[in-house]
TORVO-517815 format. One record per atom (N, C-alpha, C): residue in one letter; atom name; residue number from 1; x, y, z. Coordinates in nm, 2 decimals. Example, Ala and Ser with C-alpha at 12.3 -4.5 7.8 and 13.67 -1.06 7.14 Angstrom:
REM TORVO-517815
+------+------+-----+--------+--------+--------+
! code ! site ! pos !     xx !     yy !     zz !
+------+------+-----+--------+--------+--------+
!    A !    N !   1 !   1.32 !  -0.57 !   0.78 !
!    A !   CA !   1 !   1.23 !  -0.45 !   0.78 !
!    A !    C !   1 !   1.32 !  -0.33 !   0.78 !
!    S !    N !   2 !   1.28 !  -0.22 !   0.71 !
!    S !   CA !   2 !   1.37 !  -0.11 !   0.71 !
!    S !    C !   2 !   1.29 !   0.00 !   0.79 !
+------+------+-----+--------+--------+--------+
REM end
This chain:
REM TORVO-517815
+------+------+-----+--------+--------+--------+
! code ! site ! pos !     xx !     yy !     zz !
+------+------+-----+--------+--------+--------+
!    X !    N !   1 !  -1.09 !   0.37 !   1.92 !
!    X !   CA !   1 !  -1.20 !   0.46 !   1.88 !
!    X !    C !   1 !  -1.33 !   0.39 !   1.90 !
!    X !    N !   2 !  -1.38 !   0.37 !   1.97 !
!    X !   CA !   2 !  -1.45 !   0.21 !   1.98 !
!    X !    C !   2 !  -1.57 !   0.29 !   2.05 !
!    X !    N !   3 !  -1.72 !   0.28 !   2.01 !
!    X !   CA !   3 !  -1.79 !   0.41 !   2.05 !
!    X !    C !   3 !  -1.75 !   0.54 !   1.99 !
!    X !    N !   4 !  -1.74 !   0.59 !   1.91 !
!    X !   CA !   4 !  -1.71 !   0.67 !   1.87 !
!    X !    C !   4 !  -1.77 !   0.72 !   1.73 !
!    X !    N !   5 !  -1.88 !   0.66 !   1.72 !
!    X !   CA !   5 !  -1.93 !   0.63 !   1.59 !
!    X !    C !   5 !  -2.02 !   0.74 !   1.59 !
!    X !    N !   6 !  -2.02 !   0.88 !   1.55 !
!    X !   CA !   6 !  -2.04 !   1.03 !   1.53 !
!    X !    C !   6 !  -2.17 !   1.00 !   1.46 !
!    X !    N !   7 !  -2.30 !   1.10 !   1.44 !
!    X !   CA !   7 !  -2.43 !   1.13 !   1.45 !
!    X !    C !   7 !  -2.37 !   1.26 !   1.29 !
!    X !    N !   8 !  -2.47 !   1.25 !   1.20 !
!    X !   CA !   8 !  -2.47 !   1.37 !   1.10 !
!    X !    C !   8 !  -2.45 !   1.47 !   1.17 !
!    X !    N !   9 !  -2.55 !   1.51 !   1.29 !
!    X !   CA !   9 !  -2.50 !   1.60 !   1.37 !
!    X !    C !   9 !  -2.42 !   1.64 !   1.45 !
!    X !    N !  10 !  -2.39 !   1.56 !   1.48 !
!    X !   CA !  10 !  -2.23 !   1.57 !   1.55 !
!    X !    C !  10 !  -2.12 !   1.60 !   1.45 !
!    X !    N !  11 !  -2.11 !   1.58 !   1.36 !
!    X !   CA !  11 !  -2.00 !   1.61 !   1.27 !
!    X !    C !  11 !  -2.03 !   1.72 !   1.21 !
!    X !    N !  12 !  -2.14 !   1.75 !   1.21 !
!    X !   CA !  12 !  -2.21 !   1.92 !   1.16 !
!    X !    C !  12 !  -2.15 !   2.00 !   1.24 !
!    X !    N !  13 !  -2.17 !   1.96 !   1.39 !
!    X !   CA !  13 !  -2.11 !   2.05 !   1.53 !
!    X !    C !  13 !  -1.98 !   2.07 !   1.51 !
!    X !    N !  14 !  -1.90 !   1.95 !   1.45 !
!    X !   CA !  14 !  -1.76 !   1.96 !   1.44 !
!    X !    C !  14 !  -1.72 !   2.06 !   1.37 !
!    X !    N !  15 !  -1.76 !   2.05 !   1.23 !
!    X !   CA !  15 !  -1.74 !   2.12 !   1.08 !
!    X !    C !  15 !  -1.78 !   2.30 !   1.16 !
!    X !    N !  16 !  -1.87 !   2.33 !   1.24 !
!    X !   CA !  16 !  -1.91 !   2.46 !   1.26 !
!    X !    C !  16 !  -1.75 !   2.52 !   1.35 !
!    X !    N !  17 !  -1.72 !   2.42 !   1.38 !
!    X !   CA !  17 !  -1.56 !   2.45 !   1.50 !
!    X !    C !  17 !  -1.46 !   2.44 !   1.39 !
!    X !    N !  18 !  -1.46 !   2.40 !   1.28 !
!    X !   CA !  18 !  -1.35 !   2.38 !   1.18 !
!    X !    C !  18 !  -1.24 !   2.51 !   1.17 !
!    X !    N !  19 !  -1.36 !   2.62 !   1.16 !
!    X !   CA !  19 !  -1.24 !   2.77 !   1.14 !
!    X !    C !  19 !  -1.16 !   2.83 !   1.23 !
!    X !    N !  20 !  -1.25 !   2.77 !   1.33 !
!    X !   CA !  20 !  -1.15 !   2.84 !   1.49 !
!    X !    C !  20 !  -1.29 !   2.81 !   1.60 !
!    X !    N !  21 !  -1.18 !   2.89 !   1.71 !
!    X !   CA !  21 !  -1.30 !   2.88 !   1.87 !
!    X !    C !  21 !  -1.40 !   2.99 !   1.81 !
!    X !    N !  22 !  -1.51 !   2.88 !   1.81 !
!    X !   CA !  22 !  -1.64 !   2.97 !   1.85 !
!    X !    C !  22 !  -1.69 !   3.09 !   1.94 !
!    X !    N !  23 !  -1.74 !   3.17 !   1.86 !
!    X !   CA !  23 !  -1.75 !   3.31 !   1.98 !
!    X !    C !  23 !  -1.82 !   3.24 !   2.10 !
!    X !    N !  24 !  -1.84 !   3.36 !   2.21 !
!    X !   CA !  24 !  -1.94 !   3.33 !   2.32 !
!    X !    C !  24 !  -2.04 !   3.25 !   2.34 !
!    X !    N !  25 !  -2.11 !   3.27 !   2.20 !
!    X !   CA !  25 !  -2.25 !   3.23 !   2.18 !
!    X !    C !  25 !  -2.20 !   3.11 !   2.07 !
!    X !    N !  26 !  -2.23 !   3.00 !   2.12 !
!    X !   CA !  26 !  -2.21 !   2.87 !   1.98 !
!    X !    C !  26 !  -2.39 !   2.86 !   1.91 !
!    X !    N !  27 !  -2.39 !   2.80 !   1.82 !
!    X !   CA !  27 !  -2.48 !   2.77 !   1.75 !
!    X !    C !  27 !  -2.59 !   2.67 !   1.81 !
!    X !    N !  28 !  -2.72 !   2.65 !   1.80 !
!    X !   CA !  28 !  -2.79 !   2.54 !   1.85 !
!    X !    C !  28 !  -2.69 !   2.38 !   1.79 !
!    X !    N !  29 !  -2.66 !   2.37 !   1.67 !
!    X !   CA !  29 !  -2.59 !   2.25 !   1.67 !
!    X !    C !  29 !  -2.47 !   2.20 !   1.78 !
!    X !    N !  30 !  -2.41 !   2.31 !   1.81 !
!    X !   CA !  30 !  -2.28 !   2.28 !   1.85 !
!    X !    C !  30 !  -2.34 !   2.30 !   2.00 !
!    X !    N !  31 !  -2.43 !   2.35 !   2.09 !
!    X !   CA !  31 !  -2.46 !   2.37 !   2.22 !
!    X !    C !  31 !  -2.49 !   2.20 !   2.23 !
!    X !    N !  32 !  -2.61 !   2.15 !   2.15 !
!    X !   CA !  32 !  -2.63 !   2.05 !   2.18 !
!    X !    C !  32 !  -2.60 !   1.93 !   2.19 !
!    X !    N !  33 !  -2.46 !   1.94 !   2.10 !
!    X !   CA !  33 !  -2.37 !   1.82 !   2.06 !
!    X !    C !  33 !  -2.23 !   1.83 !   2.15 !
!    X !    N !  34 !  -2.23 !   1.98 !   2.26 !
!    X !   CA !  34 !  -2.13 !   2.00 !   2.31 !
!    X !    C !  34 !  -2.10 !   1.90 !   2.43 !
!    X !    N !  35 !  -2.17 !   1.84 !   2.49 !
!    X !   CA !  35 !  -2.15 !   1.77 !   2.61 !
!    X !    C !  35 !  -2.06 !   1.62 !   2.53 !
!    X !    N !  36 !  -2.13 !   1.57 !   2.45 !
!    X !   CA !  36 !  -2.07 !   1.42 !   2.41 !
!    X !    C !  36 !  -1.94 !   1.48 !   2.34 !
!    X !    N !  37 !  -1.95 !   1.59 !   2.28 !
!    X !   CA !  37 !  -1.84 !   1.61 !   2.20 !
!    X !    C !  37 !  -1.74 !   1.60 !   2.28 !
!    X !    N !  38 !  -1.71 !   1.70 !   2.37 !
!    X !   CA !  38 !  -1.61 !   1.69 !   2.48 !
!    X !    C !  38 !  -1.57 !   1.59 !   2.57 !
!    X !    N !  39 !  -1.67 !   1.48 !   2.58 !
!    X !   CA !  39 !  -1.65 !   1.38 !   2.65 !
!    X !    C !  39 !  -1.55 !   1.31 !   2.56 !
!    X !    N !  40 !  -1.59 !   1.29 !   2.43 !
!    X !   CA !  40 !  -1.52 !   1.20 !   2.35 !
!    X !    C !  40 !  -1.32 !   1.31 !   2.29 !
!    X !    N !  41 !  -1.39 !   1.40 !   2.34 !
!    X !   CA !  41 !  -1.24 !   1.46 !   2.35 !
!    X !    C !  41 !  -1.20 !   1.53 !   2.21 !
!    X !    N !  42 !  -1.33 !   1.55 !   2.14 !
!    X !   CA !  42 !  -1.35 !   1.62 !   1.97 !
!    X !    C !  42 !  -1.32 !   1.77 !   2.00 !
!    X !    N !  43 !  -1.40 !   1.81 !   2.10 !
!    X !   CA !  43 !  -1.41 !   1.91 !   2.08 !
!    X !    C !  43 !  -1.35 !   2.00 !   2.28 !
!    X !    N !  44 !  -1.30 !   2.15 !   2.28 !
!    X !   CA !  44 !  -1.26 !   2.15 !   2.44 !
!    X !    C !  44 !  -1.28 !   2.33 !   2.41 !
!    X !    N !  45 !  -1.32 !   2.33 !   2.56 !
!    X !   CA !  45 !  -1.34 !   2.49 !   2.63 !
!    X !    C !  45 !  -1.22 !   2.52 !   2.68 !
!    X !    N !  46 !  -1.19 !   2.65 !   2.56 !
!    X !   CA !  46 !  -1.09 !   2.73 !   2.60 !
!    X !    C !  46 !  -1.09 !   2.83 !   2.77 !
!    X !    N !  47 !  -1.05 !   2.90 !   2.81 !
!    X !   CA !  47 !  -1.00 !   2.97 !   2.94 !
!    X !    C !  47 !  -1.09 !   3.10 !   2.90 !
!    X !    N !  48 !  -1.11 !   3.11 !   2.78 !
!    X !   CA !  48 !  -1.21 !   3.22 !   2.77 !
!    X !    C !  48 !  -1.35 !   3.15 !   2.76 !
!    X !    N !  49 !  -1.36 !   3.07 !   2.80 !
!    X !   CA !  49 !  -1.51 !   3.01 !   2.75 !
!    X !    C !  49 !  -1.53 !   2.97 !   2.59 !
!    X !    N !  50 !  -1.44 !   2.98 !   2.51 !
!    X !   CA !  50 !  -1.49 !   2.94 !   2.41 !
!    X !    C !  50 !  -1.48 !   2.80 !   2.35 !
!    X !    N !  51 !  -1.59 !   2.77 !   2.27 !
!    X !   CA !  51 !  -1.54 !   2.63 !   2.24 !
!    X !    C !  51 !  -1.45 !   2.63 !   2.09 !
!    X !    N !  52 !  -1.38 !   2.50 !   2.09 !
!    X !   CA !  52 !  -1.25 !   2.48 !   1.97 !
!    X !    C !  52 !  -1.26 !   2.35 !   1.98 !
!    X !    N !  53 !  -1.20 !   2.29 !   1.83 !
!    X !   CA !  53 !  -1.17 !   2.16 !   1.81 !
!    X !    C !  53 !  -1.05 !   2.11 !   1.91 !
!    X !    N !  54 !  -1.02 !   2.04 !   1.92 !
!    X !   CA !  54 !  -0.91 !   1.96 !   1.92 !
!    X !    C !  54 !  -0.82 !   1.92 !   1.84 !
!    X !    N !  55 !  -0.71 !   1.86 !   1.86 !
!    X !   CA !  55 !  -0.63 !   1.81 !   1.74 !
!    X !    C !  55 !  -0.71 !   1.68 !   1.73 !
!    X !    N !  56 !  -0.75 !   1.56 !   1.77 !
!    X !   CA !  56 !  -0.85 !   1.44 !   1.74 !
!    X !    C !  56 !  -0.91 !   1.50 !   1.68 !
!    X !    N !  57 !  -0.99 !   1.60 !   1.71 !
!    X !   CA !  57 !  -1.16 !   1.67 !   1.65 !
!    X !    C !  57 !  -1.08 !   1.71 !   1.52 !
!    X !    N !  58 !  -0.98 !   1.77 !   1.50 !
!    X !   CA !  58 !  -0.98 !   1.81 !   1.35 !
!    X !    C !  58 !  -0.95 !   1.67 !   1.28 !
!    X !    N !  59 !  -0.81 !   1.56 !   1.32 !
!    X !   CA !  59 !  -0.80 !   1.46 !   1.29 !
!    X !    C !  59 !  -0.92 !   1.42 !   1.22 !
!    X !    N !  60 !  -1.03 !   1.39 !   1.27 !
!    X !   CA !  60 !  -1.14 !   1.32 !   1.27 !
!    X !    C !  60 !  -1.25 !   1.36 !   1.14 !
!    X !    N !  61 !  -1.24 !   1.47 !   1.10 !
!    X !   CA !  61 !  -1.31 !   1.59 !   1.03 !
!    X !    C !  61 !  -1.22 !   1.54 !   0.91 !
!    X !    N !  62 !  -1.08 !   1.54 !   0.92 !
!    X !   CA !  62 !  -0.99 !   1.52 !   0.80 !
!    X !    C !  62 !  -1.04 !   1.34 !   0.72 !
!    X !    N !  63 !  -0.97 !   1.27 !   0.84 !
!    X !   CA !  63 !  -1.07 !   1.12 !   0.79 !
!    X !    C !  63 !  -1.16 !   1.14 !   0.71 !
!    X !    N !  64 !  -1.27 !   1.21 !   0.80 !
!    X !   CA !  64 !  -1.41 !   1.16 !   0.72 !
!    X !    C !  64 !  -1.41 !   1.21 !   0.56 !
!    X !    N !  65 !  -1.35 !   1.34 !   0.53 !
!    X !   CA !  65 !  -1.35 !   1.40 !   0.42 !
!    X !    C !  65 !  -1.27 !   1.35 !   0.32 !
!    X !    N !  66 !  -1.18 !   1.25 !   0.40 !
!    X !   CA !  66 !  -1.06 !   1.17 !   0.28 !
!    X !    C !  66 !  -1.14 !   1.03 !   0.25 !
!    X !    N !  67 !  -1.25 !   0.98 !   0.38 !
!    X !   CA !  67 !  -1.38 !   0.88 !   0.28 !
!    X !    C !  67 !  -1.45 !   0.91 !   0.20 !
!    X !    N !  68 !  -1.53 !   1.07 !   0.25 !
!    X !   CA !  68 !  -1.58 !   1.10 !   0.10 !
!    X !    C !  68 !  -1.51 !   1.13 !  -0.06 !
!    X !    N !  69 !  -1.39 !   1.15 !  -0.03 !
!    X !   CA !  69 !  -1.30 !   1.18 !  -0.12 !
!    X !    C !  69 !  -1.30 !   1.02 !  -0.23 !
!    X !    N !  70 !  -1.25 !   0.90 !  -0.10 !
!    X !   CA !  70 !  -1.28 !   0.78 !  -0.22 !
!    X !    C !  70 !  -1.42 !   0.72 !  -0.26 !
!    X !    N !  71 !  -1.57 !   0.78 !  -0.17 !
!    X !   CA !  71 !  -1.68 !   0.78 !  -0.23 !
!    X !    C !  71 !  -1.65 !   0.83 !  -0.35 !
!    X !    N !  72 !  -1.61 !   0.91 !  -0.37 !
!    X !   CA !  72 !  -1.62 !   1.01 !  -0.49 !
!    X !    C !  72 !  -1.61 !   0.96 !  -0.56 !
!    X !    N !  73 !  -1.49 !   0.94 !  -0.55 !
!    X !   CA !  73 !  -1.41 !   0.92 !  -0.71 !
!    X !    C !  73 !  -1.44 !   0.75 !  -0.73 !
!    X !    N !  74 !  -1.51 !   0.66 !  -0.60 !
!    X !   CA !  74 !  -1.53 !   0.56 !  -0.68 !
!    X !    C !  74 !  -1.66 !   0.53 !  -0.80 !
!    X !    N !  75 !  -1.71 !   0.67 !  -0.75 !
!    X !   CA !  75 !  -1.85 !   0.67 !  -0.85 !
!    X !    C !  75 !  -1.81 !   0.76 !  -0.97 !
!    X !    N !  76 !  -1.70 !   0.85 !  -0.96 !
!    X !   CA !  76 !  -1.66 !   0.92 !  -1.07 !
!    X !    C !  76 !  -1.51 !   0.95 !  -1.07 !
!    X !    N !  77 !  -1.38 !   0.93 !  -1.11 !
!    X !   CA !  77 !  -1.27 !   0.97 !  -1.13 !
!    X !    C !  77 !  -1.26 !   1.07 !  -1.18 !
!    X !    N !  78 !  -1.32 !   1.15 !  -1.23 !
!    X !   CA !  78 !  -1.33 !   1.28 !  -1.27 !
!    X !    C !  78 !  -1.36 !   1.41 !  -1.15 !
!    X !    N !  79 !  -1.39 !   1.35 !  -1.00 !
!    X !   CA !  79 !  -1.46 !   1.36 !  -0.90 !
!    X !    C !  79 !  -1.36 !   1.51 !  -0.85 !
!    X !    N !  80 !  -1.39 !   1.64 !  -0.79 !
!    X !   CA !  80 !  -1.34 !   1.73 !  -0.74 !
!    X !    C !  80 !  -1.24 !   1.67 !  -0.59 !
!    X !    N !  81 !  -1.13 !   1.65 !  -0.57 !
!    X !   CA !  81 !  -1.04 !   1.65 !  -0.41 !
!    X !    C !  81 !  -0.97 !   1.75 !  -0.39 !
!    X !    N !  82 !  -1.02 !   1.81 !  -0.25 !
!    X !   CA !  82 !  -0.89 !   1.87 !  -0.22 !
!    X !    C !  82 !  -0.76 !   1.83 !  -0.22 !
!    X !    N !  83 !  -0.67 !   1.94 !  -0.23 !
!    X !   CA !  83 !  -0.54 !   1.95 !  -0.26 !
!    X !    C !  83 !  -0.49 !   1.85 !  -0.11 !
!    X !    N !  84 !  -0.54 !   1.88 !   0.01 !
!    X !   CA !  84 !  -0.50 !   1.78 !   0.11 !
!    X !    C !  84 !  -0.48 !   1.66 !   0.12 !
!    X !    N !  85 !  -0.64 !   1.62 !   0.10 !
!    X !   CA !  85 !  -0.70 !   1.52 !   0.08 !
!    X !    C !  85 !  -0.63 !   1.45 !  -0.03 !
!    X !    N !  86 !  -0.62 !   1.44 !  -0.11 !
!    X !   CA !  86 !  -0.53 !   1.42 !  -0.25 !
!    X !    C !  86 !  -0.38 !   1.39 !  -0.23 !
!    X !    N !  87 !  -0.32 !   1.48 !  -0.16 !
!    X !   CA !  87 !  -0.14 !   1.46 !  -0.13 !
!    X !    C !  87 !  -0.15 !   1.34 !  -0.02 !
!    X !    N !  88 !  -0.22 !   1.32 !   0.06 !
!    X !   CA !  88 !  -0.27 !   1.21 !   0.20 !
!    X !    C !  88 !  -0.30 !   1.03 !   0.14 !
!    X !    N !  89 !  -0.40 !   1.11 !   0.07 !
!    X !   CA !  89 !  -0.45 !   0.95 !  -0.01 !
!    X !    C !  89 !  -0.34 !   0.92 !  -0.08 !
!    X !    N !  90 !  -0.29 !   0.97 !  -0.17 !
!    X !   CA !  90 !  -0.16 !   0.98 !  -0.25 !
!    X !    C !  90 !  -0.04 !   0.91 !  -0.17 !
!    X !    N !  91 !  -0.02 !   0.96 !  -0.10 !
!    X !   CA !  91 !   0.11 !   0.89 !   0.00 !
!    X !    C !  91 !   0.07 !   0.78 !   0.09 !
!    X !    N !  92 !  -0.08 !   0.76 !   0.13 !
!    X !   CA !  92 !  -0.11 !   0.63 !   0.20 !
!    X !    C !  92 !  -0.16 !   0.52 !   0.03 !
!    X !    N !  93 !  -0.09 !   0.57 !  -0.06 !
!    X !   CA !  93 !  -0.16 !   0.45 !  -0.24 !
!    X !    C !  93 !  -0.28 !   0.44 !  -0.21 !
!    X !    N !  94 !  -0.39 !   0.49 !  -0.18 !
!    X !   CA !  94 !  -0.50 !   0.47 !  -0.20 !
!    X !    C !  94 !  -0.56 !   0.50 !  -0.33 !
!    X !    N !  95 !  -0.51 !   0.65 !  -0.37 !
!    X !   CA !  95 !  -0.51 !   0.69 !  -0.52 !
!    X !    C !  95 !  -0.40 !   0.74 !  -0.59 !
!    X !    N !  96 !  -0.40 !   0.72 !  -0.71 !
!    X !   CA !  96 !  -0.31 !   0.74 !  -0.81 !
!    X !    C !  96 !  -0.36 !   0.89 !  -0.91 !
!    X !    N !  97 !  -0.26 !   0.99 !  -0.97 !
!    X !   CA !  97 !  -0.33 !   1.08 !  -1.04 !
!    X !    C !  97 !  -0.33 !   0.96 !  -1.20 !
!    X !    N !  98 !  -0.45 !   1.04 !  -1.30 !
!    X !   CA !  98 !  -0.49 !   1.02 !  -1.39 !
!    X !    C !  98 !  -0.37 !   1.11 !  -1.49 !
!    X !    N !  99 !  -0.34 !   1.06 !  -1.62 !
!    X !   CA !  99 !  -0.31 !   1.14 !  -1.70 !
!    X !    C !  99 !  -0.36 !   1.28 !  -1.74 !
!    X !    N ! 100 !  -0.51 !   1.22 !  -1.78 !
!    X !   CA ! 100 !  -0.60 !   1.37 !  -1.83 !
!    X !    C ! 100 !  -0.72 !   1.42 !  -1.70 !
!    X !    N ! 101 !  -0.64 !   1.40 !  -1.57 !
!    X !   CA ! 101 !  -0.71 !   1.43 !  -1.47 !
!    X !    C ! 101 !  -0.77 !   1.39 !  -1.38 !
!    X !    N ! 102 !  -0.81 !   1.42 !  -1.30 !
!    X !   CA ! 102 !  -0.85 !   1.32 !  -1.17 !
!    X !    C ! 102 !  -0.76 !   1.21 !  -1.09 !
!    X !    N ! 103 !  -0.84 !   1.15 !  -1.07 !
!    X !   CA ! 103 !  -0.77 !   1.02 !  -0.97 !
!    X !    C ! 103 !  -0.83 !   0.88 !  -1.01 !
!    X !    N ! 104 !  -0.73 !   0.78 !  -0.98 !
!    X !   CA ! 104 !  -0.78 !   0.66 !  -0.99 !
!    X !    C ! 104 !  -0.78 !   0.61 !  -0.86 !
!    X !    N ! 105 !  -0.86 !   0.50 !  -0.81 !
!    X !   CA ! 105 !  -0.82 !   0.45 !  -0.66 !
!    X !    C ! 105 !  -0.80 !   0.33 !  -0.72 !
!    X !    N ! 106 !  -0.66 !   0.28 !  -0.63 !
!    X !   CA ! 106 !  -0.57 !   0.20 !  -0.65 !
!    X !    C ! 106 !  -0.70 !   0.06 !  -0.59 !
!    X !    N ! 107 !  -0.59 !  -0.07 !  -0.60 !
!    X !   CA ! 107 !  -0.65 !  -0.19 !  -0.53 !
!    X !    C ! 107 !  -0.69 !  -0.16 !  -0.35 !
!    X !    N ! 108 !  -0.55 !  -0.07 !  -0.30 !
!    X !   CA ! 108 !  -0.56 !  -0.11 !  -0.15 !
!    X !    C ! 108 !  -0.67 !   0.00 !  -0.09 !
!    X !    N ! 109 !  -0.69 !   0.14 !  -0.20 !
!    X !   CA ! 109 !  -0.81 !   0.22 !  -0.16 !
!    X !    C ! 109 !  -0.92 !   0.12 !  -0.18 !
!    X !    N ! 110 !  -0.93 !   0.06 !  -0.27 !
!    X !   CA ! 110 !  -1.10 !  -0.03 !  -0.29 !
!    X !    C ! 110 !  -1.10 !  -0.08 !  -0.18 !
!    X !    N ! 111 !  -0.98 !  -0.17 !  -0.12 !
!    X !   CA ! 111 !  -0.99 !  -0.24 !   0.03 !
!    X !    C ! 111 !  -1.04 !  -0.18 !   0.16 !
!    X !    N ! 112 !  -0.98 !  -0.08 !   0.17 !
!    X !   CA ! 112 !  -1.00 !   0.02 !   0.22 !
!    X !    C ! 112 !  -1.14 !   0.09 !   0.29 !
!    X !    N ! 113 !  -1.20 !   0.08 !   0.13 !
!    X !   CA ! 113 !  -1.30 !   0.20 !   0.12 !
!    X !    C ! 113 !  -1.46 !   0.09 !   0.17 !
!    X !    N ! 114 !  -1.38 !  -0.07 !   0.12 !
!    X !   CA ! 114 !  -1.50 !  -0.19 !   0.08 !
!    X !    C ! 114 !  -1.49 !  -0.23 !   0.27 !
!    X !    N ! 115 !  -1.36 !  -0.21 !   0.35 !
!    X !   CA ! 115 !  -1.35 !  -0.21 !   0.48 !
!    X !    C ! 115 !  -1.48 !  -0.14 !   0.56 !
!    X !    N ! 116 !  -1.43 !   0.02 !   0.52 !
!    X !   CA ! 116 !  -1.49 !   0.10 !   0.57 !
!    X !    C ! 116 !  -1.65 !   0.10 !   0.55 !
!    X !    N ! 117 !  -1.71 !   0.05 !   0.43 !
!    X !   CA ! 117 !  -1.84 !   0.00 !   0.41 !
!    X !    C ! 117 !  -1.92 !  -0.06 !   0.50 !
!    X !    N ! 118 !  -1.82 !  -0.16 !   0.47 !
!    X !   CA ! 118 !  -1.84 !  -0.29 !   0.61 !
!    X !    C ! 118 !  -1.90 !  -0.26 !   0.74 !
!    X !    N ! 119 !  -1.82 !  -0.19 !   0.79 !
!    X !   CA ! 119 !  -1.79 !  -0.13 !   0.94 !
!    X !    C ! 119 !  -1.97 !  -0.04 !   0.96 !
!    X !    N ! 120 !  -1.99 !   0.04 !   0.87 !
!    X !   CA ! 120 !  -2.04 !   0.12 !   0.89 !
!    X !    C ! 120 !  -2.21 !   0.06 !   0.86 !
+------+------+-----+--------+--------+--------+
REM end
């Protein structure tokens, strides 16, 4: 994944493809993010012309949302996760549930999350 290091906007363009192929007409975000997106293989034109994620492109959308997920909760345990996001982290031990709610992130999420810091 090496280059692949996505723009606010670019992942805006993504999130707009999240529900399905875009009608005819896509949005100024997503027109203008369409050329890199497709190169990198995020996003592809259907046979009707429309544009849709990919399986990568959703992949990618899911990641980023399971980082913010351990932003979250490392600033609050009490922090709102999706039910996805939550069963994912959960089975990769990143987080643990709380007795009276929320989540805790384990040691290998701190690693993880203190990695992905790094990186970025």
């Amino acid at each position: 994944m090496k280059n692949e290091k996505l723009t606010t906007d670019e992942y805006d363009a993504l999130g707009h493809l999240e529900k399905g192929p875009a009608p005819e007409r896509v949005n100024a975000c997503v027109g203008r993010n369409a050329k890199r997106l497709s190169g990198l293989k995020l996003l592809q034109y259907g046979r009707d012309g429309r544009v849709g994620l990919t399986e990568k492109g959703q992949e990618m959308l899911f990641l980023r949302r399971c980082v913010g997920a351990l932003r979250a909760l490392s600033a609050d345990p009490a922090a709102s996760v999706a039910t996805d996001v939550a069963n994912f982290l959960g089975k990769k031990s990143h987080i643990v549930a709380r007795e009276d709610g929320g989540y805790d992130i384990t040691d290998k999420g701190r690693d993880s999350l203190a990695d992905i810091e790094a990186r970025a």
